[in-house]
C-alpha positions, 0 to 999 in steps of 0.5 A: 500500500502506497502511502500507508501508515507503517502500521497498516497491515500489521495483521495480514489479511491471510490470518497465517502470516504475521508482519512486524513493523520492521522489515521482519515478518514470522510465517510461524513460531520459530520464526516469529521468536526469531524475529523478536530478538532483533526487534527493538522495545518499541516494536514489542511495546506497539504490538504488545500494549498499543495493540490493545487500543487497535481492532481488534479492542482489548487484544494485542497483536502478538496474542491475537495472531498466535491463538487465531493463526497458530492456534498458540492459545496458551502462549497467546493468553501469557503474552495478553496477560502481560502488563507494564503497569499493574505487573511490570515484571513476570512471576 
């Protein structure tokens, strides 16, 4: 998309595919845990905690594509459970 916001297409249209805005992407999860060693915070913030915020509401995009694109339904539930505020640092 020609002139699109960086962040348009974050979810891919074909539920199997998960693009990172950064020039990474994850067909599935050894890719995607890959793919998150060279991402910076502020990727993993935007996907994590601002995805929240974005359609679909109240779920982030890592978690969202896990449980309905790899069926990841427990890592998907970790990963939503994550909470900078309330829980900055995981048990």
């Amino acid at each position: 998309m020609a002139g699109a916001h960086p962040w348009a297409g974050a979810l891919s249209d074909a539920v199997d595919q998960f693009h990172i805005a950064t020039p990474h992407e994850a067909w599935d999860l050894q890719e995607f845990l890959d793919a998150l060693k060279k991402i910076s915070i502020h990727s993993l913030y935007h996907h994590i905690f601002e995805g929240r915020i974005r359609p679909p509401l109240g779920i982030n995009d890592f978690s969202n594509w896990l449980e309905n694109g790899l069926g990841e339904t427990r890592l998907a539930k970790a990963i939503h459970s994550m909470d900078p505020i309330l829980r900055p640092w995981m048990d």
